[in-house]
KOLNUNU-747512 format. One record per atom (N, C-alpha, C): x, y, z; residue in one letter. Coordinates in steps of 0.2 Angstrom, whole numbers, plus 5000, padded with zeros to 4 digits. Example, Ala and Ser with C-alpha at 12.3 -4.5 7.8 and 13.67 -1.06 7.14 Angstrom:
residues 2
506649725039A506249785039A506649845039A506449895035S506849955036S506450005039S
***
This chain:
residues 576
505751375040X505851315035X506451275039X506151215039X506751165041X507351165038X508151155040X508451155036X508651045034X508451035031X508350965031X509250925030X509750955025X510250945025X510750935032X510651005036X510951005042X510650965050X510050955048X510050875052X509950815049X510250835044X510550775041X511350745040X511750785043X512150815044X512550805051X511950825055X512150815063X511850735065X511450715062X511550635062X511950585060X512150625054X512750575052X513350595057X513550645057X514250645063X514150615069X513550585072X513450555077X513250485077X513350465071X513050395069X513650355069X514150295073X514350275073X514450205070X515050175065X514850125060X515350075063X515750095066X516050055074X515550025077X515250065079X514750035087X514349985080X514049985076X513449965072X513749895070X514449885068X514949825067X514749795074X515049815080X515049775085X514449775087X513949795087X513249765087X512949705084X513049725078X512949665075X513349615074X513849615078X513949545081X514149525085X513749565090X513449545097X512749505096X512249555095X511749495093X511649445091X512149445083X512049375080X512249315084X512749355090X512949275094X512249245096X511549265098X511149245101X510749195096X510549115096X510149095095X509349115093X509249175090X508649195091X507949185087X507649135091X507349075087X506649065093X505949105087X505449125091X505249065098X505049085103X505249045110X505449025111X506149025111X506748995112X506949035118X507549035122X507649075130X508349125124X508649115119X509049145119X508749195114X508149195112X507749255108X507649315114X507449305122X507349345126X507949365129X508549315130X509149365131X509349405126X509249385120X509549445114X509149505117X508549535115X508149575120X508549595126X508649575130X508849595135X509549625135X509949605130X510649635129X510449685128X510149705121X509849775117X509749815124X509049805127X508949835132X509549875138X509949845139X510549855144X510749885139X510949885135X511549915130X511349985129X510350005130X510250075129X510050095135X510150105140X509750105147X510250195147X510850195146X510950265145X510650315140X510050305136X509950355133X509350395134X509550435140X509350485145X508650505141X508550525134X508050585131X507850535128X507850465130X507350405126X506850375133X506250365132X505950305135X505950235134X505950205138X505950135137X505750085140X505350055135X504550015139X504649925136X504549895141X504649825136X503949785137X503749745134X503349735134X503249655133X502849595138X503149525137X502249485135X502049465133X501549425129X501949355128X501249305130X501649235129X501549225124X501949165121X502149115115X501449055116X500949055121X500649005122X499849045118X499849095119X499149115118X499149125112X498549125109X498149155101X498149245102X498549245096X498149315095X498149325088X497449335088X497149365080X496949275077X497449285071X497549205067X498249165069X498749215074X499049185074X499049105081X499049065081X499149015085X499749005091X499848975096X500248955100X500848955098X501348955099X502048935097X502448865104X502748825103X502848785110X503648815110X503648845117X504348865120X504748815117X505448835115X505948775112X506748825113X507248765114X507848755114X508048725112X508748715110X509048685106X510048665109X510148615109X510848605111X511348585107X510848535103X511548495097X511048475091X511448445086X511048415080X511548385075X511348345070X511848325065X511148285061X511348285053X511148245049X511748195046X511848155045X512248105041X511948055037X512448055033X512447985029X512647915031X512447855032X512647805034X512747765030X512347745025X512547705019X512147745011X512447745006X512947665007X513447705007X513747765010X514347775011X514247825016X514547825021X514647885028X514847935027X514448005029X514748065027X514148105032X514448155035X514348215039X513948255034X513348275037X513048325029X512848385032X512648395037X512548455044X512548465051X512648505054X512948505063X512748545065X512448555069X512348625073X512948675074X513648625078X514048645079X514548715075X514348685068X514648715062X513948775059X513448755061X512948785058X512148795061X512148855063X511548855068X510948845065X510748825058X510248825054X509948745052X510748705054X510648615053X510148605057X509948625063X509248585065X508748635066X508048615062X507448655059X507148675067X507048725067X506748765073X506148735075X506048715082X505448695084X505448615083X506148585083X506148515081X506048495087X505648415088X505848385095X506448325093X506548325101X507048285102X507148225097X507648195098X507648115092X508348105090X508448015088X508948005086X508747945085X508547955077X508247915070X508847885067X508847825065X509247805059X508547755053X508747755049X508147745043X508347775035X508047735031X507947725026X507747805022X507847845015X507747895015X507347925009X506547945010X506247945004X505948005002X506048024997X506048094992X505248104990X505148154996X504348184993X504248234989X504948264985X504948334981X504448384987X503948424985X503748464987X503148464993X502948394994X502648374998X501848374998X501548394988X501048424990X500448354986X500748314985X500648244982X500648184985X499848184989X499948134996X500348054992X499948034987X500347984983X501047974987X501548004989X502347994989X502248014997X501847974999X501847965008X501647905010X501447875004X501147805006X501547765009X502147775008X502647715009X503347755016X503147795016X503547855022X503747825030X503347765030X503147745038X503547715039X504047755046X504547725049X505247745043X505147765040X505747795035X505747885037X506447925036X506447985035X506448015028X505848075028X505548095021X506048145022X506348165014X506748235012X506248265007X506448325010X505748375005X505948435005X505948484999X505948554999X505348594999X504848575003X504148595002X503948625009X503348645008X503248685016X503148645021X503648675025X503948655031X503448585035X502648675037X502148645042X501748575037X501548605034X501248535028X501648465028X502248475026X502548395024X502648385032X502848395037X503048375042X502348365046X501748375044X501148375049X500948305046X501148315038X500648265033X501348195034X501948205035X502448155035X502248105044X502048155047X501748135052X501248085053X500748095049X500148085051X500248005044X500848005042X500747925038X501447905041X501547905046X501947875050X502747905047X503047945048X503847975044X504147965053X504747945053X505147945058X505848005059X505748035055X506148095054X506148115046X506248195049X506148215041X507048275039X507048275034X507648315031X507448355027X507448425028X507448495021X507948515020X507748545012X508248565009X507848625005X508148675003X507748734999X508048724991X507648724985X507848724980X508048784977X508048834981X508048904977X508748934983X509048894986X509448914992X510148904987X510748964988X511348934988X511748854990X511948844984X512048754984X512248714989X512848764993X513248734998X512748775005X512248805005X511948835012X511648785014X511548785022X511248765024X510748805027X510048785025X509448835025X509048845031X508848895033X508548915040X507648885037X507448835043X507048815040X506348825049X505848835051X505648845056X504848795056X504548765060X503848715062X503448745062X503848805069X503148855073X502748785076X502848745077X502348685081X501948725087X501548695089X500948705095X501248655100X500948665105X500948625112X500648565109X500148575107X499748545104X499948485098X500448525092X500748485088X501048425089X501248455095X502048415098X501948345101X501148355102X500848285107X500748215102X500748245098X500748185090X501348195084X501648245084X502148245081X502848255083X503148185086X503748195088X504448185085X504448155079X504848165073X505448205073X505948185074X506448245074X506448285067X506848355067X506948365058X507448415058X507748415052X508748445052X508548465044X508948525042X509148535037X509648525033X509948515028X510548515023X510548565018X511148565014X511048605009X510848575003X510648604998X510448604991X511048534989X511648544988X511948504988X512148434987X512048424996X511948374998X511248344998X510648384995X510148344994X510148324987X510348354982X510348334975X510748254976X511248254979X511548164982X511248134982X510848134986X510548084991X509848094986X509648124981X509048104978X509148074970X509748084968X510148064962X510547974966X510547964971X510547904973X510147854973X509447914975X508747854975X508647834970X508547904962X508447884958X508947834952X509547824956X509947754954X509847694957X509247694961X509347644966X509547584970X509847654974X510047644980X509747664985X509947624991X509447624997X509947685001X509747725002X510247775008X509647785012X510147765018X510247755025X510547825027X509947875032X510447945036X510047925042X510547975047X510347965050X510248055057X509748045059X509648115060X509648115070X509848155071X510148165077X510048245082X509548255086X509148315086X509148325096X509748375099X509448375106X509348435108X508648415109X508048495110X507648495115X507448535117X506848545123X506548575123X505748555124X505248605125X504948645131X504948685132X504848715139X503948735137X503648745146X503148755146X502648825146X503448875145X502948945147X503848995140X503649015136X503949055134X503649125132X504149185133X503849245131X504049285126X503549335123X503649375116X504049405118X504649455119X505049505120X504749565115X504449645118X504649695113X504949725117X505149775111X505649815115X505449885112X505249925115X505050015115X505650065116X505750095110X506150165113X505750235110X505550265114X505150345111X505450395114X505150435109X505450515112X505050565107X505150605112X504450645111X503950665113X503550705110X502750745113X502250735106X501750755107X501350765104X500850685103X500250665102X499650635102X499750575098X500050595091X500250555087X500850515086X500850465085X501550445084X501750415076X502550395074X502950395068X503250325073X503150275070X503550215071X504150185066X504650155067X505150115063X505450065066X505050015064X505149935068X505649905064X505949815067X506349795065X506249715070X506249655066X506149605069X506749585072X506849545077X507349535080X507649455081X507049425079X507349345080X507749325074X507849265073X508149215067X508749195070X509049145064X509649115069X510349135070X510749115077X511349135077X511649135071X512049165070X512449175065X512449205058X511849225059X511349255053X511349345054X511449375047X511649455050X511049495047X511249485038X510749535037X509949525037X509649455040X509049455042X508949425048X508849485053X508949545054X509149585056X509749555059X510249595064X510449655059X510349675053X510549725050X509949775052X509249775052X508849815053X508849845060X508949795065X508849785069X509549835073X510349825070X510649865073X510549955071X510349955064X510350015061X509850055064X509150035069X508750075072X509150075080X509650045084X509850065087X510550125088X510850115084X511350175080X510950245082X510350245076X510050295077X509750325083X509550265085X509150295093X510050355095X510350315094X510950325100X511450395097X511450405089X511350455085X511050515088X510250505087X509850565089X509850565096X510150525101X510350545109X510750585109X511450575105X512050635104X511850695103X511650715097X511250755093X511050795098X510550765102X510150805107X510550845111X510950775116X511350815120X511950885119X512050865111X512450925108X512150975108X511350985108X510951025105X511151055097X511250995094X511451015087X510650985083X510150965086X509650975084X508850975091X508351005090X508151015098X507450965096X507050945104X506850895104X506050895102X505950845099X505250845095X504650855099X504150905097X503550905099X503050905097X502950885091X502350875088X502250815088X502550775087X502450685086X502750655090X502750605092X503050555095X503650515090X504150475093X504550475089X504650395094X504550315089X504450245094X504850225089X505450185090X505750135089X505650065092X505350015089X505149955091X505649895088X505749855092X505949795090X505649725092X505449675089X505049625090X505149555088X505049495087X504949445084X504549455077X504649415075X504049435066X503449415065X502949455065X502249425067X502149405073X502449365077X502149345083X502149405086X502649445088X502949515091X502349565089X502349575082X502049635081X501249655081X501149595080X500349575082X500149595088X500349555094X500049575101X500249645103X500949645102X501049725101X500549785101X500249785093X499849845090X499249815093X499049755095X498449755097X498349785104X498849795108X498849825115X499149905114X499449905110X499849975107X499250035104X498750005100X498450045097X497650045101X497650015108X497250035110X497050125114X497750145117X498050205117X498350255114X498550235108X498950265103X498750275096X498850325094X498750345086X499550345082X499550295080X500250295076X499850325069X500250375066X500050385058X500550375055X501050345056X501450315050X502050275052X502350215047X502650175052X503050155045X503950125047X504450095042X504750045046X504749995043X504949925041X505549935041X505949905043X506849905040X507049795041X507049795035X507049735038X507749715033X508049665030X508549655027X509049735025X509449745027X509449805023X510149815023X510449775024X511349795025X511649755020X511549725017X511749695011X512349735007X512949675004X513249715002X513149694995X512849724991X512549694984X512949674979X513649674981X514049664975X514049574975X513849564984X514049494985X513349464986X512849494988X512249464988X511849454983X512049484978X511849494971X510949534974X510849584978X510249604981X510149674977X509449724978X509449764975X508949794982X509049844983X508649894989X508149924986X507549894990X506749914987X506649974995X506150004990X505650054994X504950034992X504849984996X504249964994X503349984999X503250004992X502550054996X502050034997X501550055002X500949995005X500350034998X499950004998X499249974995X499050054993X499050084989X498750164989X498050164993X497750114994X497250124998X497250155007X498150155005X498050155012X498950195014X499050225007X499450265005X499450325010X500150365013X500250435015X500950465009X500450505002X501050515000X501650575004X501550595009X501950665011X502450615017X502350565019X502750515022X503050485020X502750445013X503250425008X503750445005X503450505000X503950554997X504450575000X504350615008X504750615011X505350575012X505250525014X505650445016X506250455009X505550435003X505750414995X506350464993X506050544995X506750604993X507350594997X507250565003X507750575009X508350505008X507850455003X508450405002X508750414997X508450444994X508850464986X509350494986X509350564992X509950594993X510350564997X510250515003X510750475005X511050435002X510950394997X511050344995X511450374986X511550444985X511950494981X512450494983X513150474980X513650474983X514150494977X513950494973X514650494964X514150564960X514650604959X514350664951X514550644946X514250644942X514150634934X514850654932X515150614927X515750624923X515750714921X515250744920X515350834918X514950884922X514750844927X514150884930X514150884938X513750924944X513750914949X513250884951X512850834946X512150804950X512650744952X512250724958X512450644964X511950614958X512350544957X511950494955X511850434962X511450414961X511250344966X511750294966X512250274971X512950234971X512850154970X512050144976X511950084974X511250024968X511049984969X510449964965X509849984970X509550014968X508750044971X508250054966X507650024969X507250024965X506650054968X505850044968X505150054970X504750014969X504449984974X503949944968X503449944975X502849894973X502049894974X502249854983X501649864986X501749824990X501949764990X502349724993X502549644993X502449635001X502249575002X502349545009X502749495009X502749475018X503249425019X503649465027X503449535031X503749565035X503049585041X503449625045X503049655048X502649705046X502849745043X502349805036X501449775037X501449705036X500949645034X500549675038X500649675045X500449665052X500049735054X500649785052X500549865052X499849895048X499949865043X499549875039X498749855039X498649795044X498049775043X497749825052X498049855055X497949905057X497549965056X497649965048X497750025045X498150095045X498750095047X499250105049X499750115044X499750165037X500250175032X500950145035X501250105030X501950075030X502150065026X502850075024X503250055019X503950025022X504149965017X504549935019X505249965014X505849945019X506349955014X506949885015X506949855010X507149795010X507649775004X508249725004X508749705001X508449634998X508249634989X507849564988X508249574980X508649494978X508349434982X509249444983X509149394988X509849374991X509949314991X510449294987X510549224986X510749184993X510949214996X511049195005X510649195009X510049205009X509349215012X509149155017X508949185023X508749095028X509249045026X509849075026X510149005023X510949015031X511348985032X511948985036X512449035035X512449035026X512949105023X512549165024X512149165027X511749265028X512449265035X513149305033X513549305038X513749395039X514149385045X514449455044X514649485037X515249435036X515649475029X515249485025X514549505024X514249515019X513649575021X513749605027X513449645028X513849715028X513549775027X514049835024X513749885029X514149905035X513949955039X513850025034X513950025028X514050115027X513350115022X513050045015X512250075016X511750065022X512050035027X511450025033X511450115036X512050115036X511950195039X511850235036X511750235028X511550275022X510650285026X510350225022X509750225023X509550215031X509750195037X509650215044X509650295045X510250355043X509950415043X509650455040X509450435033X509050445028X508150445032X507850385035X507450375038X507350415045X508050405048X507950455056X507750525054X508050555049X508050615047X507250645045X507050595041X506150595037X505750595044X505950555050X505350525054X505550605058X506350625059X506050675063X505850735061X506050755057X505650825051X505150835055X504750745051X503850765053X503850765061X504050735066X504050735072X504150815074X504250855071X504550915071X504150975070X503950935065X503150985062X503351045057X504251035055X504351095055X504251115045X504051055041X503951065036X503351135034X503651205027X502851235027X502351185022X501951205022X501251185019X501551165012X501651245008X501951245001X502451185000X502951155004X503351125003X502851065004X502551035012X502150985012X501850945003X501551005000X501250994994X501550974990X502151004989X502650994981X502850924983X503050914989X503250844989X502650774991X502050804989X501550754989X501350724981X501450804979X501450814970X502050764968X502450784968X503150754968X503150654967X502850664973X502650574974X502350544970X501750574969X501050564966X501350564957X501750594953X501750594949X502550534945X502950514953X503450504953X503050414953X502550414958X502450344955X501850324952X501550344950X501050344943X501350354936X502050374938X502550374930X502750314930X503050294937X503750244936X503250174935X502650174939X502050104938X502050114930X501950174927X501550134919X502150134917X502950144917X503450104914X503650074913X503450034921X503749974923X503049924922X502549954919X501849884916X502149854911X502049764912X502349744905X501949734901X501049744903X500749734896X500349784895X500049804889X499549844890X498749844891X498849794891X497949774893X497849784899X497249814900X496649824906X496149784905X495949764911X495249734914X494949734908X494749704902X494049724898X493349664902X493449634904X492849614909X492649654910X491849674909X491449714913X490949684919X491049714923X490349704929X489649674929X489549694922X488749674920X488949594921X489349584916X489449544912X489549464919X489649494924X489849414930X489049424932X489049344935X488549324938X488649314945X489449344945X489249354953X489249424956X488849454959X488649534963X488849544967X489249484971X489049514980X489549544983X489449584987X489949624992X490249584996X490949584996X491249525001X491649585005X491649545011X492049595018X492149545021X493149575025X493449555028X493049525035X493249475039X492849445046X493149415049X493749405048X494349355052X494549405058X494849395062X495249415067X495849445062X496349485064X497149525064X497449445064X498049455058X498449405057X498649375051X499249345050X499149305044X498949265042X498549245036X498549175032X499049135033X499149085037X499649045036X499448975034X500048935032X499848865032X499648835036X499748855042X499648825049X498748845050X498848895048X498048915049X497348885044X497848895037X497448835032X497148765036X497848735038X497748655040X497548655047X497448675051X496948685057X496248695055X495948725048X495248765047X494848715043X495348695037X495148655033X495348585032X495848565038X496148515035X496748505032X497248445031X497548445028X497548425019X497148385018X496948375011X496648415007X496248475010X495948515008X496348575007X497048595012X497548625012X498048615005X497948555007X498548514998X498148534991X497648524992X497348544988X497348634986X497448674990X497348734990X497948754987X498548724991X499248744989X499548724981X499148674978X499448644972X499048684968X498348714970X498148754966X498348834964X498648854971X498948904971X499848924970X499948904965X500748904966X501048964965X500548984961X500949064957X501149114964X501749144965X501849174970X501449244972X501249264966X500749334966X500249314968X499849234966X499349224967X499249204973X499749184976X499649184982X499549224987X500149284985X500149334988X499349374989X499249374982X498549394986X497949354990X498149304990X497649254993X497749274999X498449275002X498749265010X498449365011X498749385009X498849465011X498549505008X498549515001X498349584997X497349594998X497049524998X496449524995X496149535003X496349495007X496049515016X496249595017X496849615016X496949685017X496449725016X496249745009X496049765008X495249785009X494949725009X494349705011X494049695017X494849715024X494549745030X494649815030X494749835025X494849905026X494049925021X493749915018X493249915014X492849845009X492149855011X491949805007X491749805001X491749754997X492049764990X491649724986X491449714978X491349684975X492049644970X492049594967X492349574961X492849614958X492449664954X492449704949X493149774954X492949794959X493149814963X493649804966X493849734968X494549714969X494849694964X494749694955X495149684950X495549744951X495149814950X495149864948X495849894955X495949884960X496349904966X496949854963X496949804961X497449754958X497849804953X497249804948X497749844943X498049894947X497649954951X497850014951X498649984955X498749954959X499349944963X499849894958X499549874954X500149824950X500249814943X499649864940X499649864934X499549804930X499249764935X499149694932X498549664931X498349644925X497649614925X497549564927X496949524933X496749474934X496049444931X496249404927X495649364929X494949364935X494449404932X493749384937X493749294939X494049254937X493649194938X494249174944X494949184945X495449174948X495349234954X495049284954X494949334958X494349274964X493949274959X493149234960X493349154968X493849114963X494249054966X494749074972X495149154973X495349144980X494749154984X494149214982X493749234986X493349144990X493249114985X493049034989X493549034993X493949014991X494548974996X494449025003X494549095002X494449135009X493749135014X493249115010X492649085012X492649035015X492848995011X492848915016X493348935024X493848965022X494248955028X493849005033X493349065034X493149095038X493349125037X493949175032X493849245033X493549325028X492949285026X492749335022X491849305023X491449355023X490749335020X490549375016X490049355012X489649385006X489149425008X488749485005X488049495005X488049524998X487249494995X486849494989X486649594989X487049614984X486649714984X486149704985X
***
């Protein structure tokens, strides 16, 4: 029997919360903004900085930013030098800088130096409030690719974002992802500001006043940029245990995700110690990969080339996770992939291993550890890498700090990241991944902690359901029968993929219909998931809805995404 405390134990004395500070902020100095050249030197720091760790392999791996893979599209190489939005009338004021703020100009902008007139599209999703755009610059808090394609195509000469759900004085990290292709018809400069400053400037117009900004953007496109990943493995055995972390976003920015991102390096360099101490010996049952990538673009061509020779059976996510929660107002989820596609004896383990790391106070009369920080469990959520893993088939669970009121925004800064949960939860997961790499769990235990799981969240799901009703729709009861299955390509549903397949008006119209964030979730993620992993009726995907979320949907809103996924090509039907 393993003794699980005592390599949990020799990781911690080898786990370094010095080096992990300086790490993270060494990387946050890099610019790292997908295609960008300062995303690939980030990479290449990390890479140099572990080249000592003798009992690790190290494999990098480069995919360009120009090709397709799956749904996702091109991305155009891009730099960035300077930027600034201002006010010019009816009175002058500085509103963001690059200088001050690596988030002031929106990723993927082309060059420009617009002055103009300044009109308020709100969300962008109401062609109405475009008709008069031309040759003025639009402000909007709506999605990015949308208002910028559609601000485009009715002539906008520059555009301004702002986030309505962002910290009031942040300035928000906002991204294009433009094509090569984008870039030939849309060459609009575009900058962000804060909540703040937007409420100004739209609390002006609706006084009726004419403001005048003016936007200032110096950037460049280059012709050939590459993915960076980055591989650290160790071990034997046929199978492998994965824990990734994405590596881009912008300078300055910590806990998404130079927090994820330094806490898998610590540990790489932990269990290098360890080894060399012989205070714990080397795995051969599993293989044991620490990957780092870009988000989505990274992970995609990754597994697509990765799992043509590899059997990964289980993979984690670390993606925001260093948060210091008193200041981020955030709460640390263990969030579990789809039970369809559930490994309870992977999870449990993780889910037991965090619980004990993340114990740190006894009960005022007692020797039980309580949990020091806010932790919770909940259903699959997207929005990470996990996304990508998963449509593999490839059990993953994420461990994530949500929400954070400083999220994509300038304030995501160091002082707000907490080396001591990052190493909580970093050795909590080195510990789980190398057990199983170990093989040295028995059977009887194997079991107790599958039981464990199983009954751990099949309790805490009907707790946490806020209503009692189930599905009472029956089957008989629809006129519609047919078996639907998954047929797209690997990838996300993106906006960008919408308004390429369908159109822009057809997309506006998708997105106004779709607002509910669940609803969308399942449109984008939950319902293609599922449906490439098994083909399904109606009835059938209600029923996996409840079983993961305890929630009843509507056959007729189930019915409405399965159109919308048809029109765009990634589902067909057949008649039983």
């Amino acid at each position: 029997m393993v003794n699980i405390s005592g390599i949990y134990s020799a990781l911690e004395s080898f786990y370094s919360k010095q080096e992990l500070l300086w790490m993270a902020s060494s990387i946050s100095r890099f610019h790292r903004i997908q295609g960008s050249n300062e995303l690939e030197k980030a990479v290449d720091y990390v890479a140099k900085n572990l080249l000592d760790l003798e009992n690790f392999e190290m494999r990098t791996y480069r995919f360009s930013y120009g090709e397709h893979y799956g749904t996702h599209y091109d991305i155009v190489g891009w730099d960035i030098e300077d930027g600034f939005t201002s006010i010019v009338k009816p009175k002058h004021k500085m509103l963001s800088k690059f200088l001050s703020s690596k988030t002031a100009v929106v990723a993927h902008s082309p060059r420009g130096d617009v002055e103009a007139e300044v009109v308020y599209v709100a969300d962008g999703l109401d062609l109405n409030r475009y008709r008069n755009v031309d040759g003025r610059i639009v402000l909007s808090y709506g999605s990015p690719y949308i208002v910028y394609r559609t601000g485009c195509r009715f002539g906008a000469s520059g555009f301004i974002f702002f986030k309505k759900d962002a910290h009031e004085e942040a300035v928000p990290y906002i991204g294009l992802f433009l094509s090569r292709e984008d870039t030939e018809t849309c060459r609009a400069p575009a900058t962000s500001i804060s909540r703040h400053a937007a409420i100004h400037i739209i609390n002006s117009i609706e006084k009726g006043y004419k403001v005048i900004a003016r936007i200032y953007v110096e950037s460049s496109f280059r012709a050939e940029a590459y993915i960076p990943v980055l591989e650290l493995s160790l071990g034997d055995g046929e199978r492998e245990i994965h824990a990734y972390a994405h590596i881009c976003h912008p300078a300055g920015t910590v806990n998404d995700n130079v927090s994820g991102v330094v806490a898998l390096i610590e540990l790489a360099k932990a269990i290098n110690r360890a080894l060399n101490k012989d205070s714990i010996s080397y795995p051969r049952y599993r293989k044991i990969a620490f990957v780092l990538f870009p988000e989505y673009y990274g992970s995609l061509p990754y597994l697509l080339e990765k799992t043509k020779s590899s059997n990964i059976e289980f993979s984690v996510n670390l993606d925001m996770i260093g948060e210091k929660q008193w200041i981020t107002n955030s709460t640390l989820h263990f969030i579990s992939p789809p039970k369809i596609l559930s490994n309870k004896l992977y999870e449990g383990l993780m889910l037991k291993l965090l619980n004990y790391s993340l114990s740190k106070v006894s009960t005022f009369s007692s020797s039980i550890k309580t949990i020091s920080y806010r932790f919770d469990v909940v259903p699959y959520d997207s929005g990470s890498d996990h996304d990508i893993y998963l449509q593999f088939q490839i059990p993953s669970v994420m461990i994530n700090q949500w929400p954070d009121i400083y999220y994509h925004t300038d304030m995501d800064t160091i002082d707000k990241f907490d080396p001591d949960i990052t190493s909580y939860i970093s050795i909590a997961i080195g510990v789980a991944i190398y057990v199983q790499s170990s093989n040295q769990l028995s059977e009887s235990t194997k079991k107790s902690i599958e039981n464990m799981y199983t009954y751990i969240m099949e309790s805490y799901r009907e707790l946490k359901q806020e209503k009692e009703d189930v599905t009472s729709e029956k089957f008989e009861d629809l006129e519609d029968t047919a078996i639907y299955r998954y047929i797209a390509p690997k990838g996300v549903i993106s906006v960008r993929h919408l308004y390429t397949h369908i159109g822009f008006e057809d997309t506006l119209n998708i997105m106004n219909d779709i607002e509910n964030k669940f609803m969308y979730h399942l449109f984008t993620r939950y319902i293609p998931l599922i449906l490439s992993i098994k083909s399904m009726n109606i009835y059938d995907i209600a029923r996996h809805i409840e079983q993961d979320y305890r929630r009843s949907i509507a056959f007729r809103d189930i019915k409405k995404i399965l159109n919308y996924l048809y029109r765009i090509g990634a589902i067909e039907k057949d008649r039983e």
